[in-house]
C-alpha angles and dihedrals in degrees: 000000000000094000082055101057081038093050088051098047079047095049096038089058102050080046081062094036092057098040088055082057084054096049095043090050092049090051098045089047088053094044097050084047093051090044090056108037109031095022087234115113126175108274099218108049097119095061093042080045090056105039091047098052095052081054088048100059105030091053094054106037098082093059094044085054091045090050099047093255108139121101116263143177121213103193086145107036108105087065087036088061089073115109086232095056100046096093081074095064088046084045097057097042099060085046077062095041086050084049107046086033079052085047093045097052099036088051088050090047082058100051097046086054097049096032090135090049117125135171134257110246111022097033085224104152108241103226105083088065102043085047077062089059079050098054097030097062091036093060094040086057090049086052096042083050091052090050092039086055096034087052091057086051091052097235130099124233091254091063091052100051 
């Protein structure tokens, strides 16, 4: 049940994630086209450019994790498929779960310190998409702890689901 309530957030937020990739192609296309024909392009894309990506990556990092998305090399597997060698692919996903749980509190630490910060340009506050860095690498970490566990067990999440 819980790795169902934990597969839609997931989900949710890589829906978001992908609809951001939508909106920031929409505006680069218009503003190419503005640029081009009237001579008149937004003055702050590179702002909205920069925000939405951060939004972008860390949204949608967490799912991509949870699916087995993320790029690997296995150059040993075919020793790490052993059952006795499995506690180093656990091992190495809670180091990752340290580092992205690391990520996740420094970058609220962060947020919290600059929370009347706003850009430039545009005057949007900084903090809901840092608060995206925040989320993003929580959530990544969550994931890393459920392979890490499901690894020592010998099974993989999509087993369990």
């Amino acid at each position: 049940m819980y790795y169902n309530l934990f597969d839609r957030l997931l989900r949710l937020l890589a829906l978001v994630s992908g609809v951001l990739i939508l909106v920031l192609m929409a505006f680069t296309v218009l503003d190419v086209f503005l640029r081009y024909v009237f001579n008149a392009p937004f003055k702050s894309v590179y702002e909205f450019t920069e925000f939405v990506m951060a939004a972008i990556v860390f949204l949608g990092m967490a799912y991509t994790g949870w699916v087995g998305g993320h790029i690997s090399v296995d150059v040993f597997a075919r020793w790490l498929d052993r059952p006795a060698w499995r506690f180093l692919t656990a091992a190495m996903a809670f180091v990752g779960a340290a580092l992205f749980a690391l990520i996740a509190y420094r970058a609220a630490l962060e947020t919290i310190d600059t929370i009347d910060q706003v850009s430039n340009r545009l005057s949007w506050p900084h903090f809901p998409f840092r608060f995206t860095v925040v989320i993003g690498s929580a959530l990544l970490a969550a994931v890393l702890v459920v392979q890490g566990a499901q690894a020592l067990r010998g099974r993989r999440v999509e087993e369990s689901r």
